[in-house]
BALO-516317 format. One record per residue (C-alpha): residue number from 1; x negated, y negated, z negated. Coordinates in pm, whole numbers, plus 50000, padded with zeros to 5 digits. Layout:
NODE   lotor       x       y       z
NODE     NUM       X       Y       Z
...
//
This chain:
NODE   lotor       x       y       z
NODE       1   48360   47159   49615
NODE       2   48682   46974   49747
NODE       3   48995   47144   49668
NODE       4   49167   47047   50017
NODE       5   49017   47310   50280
NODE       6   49157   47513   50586
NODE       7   49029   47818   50601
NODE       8   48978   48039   50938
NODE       9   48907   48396   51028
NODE      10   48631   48432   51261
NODE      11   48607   48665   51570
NODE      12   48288   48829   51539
NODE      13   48144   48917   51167
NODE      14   47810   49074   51340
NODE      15   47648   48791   51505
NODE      16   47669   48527   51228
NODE      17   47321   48395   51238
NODE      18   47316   48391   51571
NODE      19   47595   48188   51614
NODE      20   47460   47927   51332
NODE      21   47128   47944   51470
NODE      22   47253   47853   51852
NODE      23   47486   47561   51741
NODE      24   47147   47414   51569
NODE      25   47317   47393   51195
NODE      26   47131   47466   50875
NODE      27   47267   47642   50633
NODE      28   47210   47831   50261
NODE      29   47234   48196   50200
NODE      30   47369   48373   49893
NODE      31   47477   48718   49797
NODE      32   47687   48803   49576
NODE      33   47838   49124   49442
NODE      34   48175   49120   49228
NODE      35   48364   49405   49059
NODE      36   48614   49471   48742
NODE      37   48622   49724   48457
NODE      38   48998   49565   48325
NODE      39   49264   49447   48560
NODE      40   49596   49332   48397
NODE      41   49869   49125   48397
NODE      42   49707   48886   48139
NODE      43   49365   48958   48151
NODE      44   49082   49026   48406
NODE      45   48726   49158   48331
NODE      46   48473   49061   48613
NODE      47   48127   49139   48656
NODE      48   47900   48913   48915
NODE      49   47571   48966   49068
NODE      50   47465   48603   49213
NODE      51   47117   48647   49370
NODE      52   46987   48883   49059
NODE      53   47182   48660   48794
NODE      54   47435   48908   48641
NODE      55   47732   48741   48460
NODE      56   48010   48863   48284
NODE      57   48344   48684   48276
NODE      58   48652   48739   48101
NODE      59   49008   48570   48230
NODE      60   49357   48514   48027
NODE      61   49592   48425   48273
NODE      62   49366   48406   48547
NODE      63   49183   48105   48315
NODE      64   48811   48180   48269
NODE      65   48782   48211   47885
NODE      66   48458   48332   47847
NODE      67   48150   48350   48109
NODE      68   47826   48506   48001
NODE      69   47490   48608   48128
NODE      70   47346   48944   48094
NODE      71   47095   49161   48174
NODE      72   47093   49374   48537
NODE      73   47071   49681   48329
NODE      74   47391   49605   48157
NODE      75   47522   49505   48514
NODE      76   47453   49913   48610
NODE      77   47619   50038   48271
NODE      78   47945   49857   48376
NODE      79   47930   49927   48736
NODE      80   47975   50299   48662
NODE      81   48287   50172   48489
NODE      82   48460   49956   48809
NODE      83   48783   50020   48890
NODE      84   48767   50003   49178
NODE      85   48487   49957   49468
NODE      86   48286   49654   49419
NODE      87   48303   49352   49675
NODE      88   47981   49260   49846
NODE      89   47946   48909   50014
NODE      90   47705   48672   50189
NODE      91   47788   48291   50184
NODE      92   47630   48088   50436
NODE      93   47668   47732   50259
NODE      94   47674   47440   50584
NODE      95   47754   47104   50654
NODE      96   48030   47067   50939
NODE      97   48028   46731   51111
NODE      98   48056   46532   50827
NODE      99   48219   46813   50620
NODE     100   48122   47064   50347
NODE     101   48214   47455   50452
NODE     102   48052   47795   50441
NODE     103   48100   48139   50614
NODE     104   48159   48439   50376
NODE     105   48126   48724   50579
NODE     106   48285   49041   50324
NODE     107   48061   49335   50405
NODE     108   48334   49638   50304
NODE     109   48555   49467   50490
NODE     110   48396   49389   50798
NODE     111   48587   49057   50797
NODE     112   48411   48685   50828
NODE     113   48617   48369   50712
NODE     114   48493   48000   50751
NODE     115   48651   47788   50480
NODE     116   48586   47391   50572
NODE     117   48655   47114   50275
NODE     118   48773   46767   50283
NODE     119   48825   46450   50085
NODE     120   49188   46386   50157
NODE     121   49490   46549   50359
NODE     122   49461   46334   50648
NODE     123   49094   46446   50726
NODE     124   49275   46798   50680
NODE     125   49562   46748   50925
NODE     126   49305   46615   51178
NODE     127   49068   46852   51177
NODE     128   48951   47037   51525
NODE     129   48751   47337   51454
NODE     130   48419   47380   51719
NODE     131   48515   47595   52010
NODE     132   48194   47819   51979
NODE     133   48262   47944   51643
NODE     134   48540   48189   51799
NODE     135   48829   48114   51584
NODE     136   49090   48416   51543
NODE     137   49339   48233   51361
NODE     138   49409   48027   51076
NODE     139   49453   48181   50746
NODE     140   49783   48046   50564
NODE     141   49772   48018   50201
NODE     142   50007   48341   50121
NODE     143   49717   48557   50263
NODE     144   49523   48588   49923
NODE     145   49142   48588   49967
NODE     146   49033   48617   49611
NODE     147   48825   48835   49528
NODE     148   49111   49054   49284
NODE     149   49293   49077   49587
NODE     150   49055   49180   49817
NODE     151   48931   49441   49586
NODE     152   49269   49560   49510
NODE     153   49443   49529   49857
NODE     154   49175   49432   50151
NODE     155   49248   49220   50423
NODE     156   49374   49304   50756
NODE     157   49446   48978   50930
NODE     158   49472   49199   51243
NODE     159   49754   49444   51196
NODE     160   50011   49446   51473
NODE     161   50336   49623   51344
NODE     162   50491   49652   51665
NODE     163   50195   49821   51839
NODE     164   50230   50075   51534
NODE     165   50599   50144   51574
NODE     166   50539   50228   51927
NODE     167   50252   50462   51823
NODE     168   50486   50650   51566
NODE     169   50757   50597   51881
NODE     170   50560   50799   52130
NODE     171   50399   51079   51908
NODE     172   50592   51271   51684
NODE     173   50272   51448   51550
NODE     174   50152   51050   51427
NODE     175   50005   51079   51110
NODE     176   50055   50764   50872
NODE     177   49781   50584   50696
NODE     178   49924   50289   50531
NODE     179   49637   50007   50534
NODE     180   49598   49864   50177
NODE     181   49724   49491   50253
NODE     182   49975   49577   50450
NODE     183   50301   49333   50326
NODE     184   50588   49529   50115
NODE     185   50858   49459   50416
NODE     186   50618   49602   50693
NODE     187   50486   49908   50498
NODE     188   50864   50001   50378
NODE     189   50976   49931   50798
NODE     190   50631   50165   50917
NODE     191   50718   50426   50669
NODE     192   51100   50464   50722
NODE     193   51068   50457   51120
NODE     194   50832   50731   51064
NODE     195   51050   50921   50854
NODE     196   51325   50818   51148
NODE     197   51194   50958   51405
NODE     198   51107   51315   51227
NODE     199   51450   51351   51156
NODE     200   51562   51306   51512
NODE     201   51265   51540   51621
NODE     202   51381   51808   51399
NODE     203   51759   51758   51441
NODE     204   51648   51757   51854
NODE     205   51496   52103   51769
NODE     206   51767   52237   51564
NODE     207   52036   52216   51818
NODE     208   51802   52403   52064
NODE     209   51681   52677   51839
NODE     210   51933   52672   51562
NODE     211   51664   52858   51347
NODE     212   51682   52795   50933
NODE     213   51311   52694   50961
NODE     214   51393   52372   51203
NODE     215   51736   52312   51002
NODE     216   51502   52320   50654
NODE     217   51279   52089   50774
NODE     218   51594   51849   50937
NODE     219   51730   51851   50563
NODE     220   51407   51788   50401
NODE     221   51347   51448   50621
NODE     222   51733   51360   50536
NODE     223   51643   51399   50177
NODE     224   51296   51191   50235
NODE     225   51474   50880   50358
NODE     226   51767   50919   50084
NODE     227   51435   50925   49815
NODE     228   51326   50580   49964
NODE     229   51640   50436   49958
NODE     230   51704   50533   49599
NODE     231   51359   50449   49496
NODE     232   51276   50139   49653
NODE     233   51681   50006   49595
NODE     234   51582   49679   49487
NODE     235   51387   49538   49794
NODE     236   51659   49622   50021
NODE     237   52008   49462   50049
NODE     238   52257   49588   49822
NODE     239   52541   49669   49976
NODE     240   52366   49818   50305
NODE     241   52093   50028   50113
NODE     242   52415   50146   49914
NODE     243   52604   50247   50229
NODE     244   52300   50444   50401
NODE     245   52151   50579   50112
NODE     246   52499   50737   49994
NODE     247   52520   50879   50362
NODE     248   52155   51036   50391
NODE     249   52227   51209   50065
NODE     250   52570   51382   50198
NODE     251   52369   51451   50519
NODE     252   52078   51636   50279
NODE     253   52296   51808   50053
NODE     254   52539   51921   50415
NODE     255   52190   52026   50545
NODE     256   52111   52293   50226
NODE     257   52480   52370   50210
NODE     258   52437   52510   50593
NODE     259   52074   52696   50524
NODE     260   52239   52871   50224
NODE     261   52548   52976   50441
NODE     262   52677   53309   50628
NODE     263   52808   53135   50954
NODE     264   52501   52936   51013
NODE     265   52508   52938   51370
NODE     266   52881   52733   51384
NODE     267   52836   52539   51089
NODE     268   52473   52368   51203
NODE     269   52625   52287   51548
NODE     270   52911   52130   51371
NODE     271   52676   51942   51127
NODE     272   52438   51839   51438
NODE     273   52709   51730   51720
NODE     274   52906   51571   51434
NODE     275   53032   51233   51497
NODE     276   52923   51099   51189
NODE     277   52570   51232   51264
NODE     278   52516   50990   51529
NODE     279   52684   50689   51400
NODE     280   52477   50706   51113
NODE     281   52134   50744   51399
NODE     282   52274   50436   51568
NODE     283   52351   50213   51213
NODE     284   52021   50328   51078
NODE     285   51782   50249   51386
NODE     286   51964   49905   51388
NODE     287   51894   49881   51014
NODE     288   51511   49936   51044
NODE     289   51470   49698   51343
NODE     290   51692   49423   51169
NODE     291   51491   49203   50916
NODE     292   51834   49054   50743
NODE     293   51871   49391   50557
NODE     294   51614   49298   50286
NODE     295   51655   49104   49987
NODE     296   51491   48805   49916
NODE     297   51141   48779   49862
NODE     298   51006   49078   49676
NODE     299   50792   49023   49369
NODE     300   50549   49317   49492
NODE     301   50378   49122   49792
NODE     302   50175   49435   49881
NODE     303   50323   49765   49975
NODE     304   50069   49950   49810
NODE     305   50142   49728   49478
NODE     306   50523   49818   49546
NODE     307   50463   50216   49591
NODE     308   50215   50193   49233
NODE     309   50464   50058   49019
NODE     310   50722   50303   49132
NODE     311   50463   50629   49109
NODE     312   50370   50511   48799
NODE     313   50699   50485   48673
NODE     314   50800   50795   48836
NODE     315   50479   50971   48657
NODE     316   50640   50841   48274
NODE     317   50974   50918   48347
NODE     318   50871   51327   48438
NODE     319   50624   51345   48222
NODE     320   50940   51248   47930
NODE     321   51186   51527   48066
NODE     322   50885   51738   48060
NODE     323   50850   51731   47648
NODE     324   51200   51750   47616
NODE     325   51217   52047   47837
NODE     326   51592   52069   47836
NODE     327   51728   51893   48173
NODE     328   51619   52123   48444
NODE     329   51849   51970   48725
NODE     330   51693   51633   48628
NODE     331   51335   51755   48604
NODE     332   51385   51920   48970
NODE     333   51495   51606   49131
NODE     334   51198   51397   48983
NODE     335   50969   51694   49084
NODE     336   51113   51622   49446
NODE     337   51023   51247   49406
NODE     338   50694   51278   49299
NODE     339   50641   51571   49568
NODE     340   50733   51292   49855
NODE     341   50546   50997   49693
NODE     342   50209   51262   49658
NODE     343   50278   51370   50003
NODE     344   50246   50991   50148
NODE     345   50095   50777   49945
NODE     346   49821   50945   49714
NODE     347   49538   50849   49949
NODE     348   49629   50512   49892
NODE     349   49507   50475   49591
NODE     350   49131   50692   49628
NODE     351   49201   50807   49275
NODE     352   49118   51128   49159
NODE     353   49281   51219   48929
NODE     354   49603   51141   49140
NODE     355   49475   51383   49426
NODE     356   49408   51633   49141
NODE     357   49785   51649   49069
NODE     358   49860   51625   49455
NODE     359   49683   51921   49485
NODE     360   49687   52158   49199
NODE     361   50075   52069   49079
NODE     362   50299   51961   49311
NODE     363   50181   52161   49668
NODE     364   50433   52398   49541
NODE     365   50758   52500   49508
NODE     366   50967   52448   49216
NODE     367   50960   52768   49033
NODE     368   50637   52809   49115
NODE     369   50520   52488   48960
NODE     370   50727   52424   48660
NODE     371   50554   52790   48568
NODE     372   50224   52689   48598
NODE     373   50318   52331   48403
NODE     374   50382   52572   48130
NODE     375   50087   52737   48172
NODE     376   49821   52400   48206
NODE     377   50075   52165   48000
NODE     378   49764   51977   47825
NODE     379   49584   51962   48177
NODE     380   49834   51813   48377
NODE     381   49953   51550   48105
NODE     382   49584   51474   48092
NODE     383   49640   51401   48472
NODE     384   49959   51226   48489
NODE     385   49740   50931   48230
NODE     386   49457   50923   48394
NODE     387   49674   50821   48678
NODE     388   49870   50597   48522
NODE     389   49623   50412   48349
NODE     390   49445   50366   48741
NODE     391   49786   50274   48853
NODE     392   49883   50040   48571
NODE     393   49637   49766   48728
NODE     394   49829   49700   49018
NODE     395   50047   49549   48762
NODE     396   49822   49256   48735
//
């Protein structure tokens, strides 16, 4: 086929047929069924199903290097191995006017896209889709529809992020689930707006109880938002991620100053009614609804590629101290960052072995945990790479 195309998401994935049937064009069906046992930065292993033809293929550098056919029982064996969940699609193969196209309609993802081809750009630029096909919108070319990142990260052509920060906005009791291609800037502006407007909640609280329990949970949302900061440093700007990040952590570490205190009563109102309190509020809420305070372009273009690398990375790094079992302090604080990223993001990534270590490891306190570490040292290092060789694809 023609390498010039425009491609369009269509309205309604359910009536397909119908809608081909009642505009009187003919068309092909296929089906085909895609998945991968290797994902990396310089090689890809895919497996196809193409109408009971079963193919293997093998990529360097996203450069087909070897394609072979073979048998639908070997097809099973390495389906048991996929990654992750396999990609099912029809494609109804048409001619448009006096133009090539198809309709793949992605069964997991409920989503139907109607890629059109032409001979030159002019034909492209002058293109008018037909009314009746109930166009949603065009898809641009930074919206990746191959089949690696659709497996990995989805689509969702339909997310509004503003209708979502006025969800969070409205009820405090919200409860996040980050949708896998949602874009690194969006996912980082969802998740800190969230974390936002717990604090508040709990400093609102605070001030009318002044119970520990409220003040606890005040300093443990101040300590969230200073663990973004510090982990996610690069995608923001500099100077600004500096400046808040440096101010969350005083705020955390005033917090568990206050709960560990004899005049708790005086000091929390102090802490709470504080000038700087509220000046940091005001600089942050204008920093999450500003889009100048990121960096340029980041190289993670998913959020849930962004929040891998980093848990991975996290996962090495504790897993090190661990063995040398000599910097406590250290250890503690990367507990506390793994603890948060768990917390958040482990159903992300529908792995196991990461909701294993969610679970059985770090729903705990620190003493606690670092005892029973000790205790099921082989078990949890078995974990921690299992689920860093499942995160190490999102590399690719």
């Amino acid at each position: 086929m023609c390498e010039i195309q425009r491609v369009f998401l269509l309205q309604d994935s359910c009536l397909l047929e119908d809608l081909l049937n009642k505009n009187g064009l003919l068309f092909k069906e296929s089906r085909f069924e895609i998945f991968y046992t290797h994902i990396s930065l310089n090689k890809n292993i895919q497996f196809q199903n193409i109408h009971k033809s079963f193919y293997k293929i093998t990529f360097l550098k996203n450069e087909i290097q070897q394609k072979q056919r073979i048998s639908k029982r070997e097809f099973k064996k390495a389906r048991k191995k996929a990654l992750v969940r396999s990609l099912h699609k029809k494609i109804y193969e048409l001619q448009l006017y006096s133009f090539q196209a198809c309709i793949e309609f992605y069964k997991e993802l409920r989503i139907s896209v109607l890629k059109v081809f032409f001979h030159t750009l002019e034909e492209r630029h002058n293109f008018v889709f037909p009314k009746d096909f109930g166009i949603e919108k065009e898809i641009t070319e930074k919206e990746n529809l191959n089949s690696k990142s659709l497996i990995l990260y989805g689509y969702e052509g339909r997310f509004n992020i503003e209708k979502c920060l006025k969800i969070i906005d409205s009820n405090v009791n919200f409860t996040l689930n980050f949708p896998d291609s949602l874009y690194t800037f969006d996912g980082l502006r969802i998740f800190l707006f969230y974390l936002f407007k717990k604090l508040q909640f709990w400093h609102k609280l605070s001030l009318e109880t002044r119970q520990r329990k409220h003040c606890y949970q005040f300093f443990l949302y101040a300590q969230k938002i200073f663990i973004v900061f510090f982990s996610f440093d690069s995608v923001f700007d500099k100077n600004l991620s500096k400046n808040l990040s440096g101010r969350f952590k005083i705020l955390s570490e005033s917090s568990l100053q206050i709960l560990n205190s004899r005049n708790f009563d005086e000091k929390l109102l102090l802490l709470l009614t504080g000038e700087r309190v509220y000046n940091l509020f005001g600089d942050f809420d204008f920093f999450i609804k500003e889009n100048s305070f990121y960096q340029n372009k980041p190289k993670e273009k998913f959020f849930k590629q962004l929040v891998a690398l980093e848990l991975r990375r996290k996962l090495v790094v504790f897993k090190r101290l661990f063995y040398k079992n000599d910097e406590y302090e250290m250890l503690e604080r990367k507990f506390i960052e793994l603890k948060v990223f768990l917390e958040y993001f482990c159903c992300l990534f529908r792995c196991k072995s990461l909701e294993k270590l969610a679970q059985k490891y770090f729903s705990y306190t620190q003493t606690n945990v670092f005892l029973l570490f000790s205790m099921k040292k082989q078990k949890f290092f078995k974990l921690i790479d299992k689920s860093n060789l499942n995160l190490k694809m999102y590399k690719g």
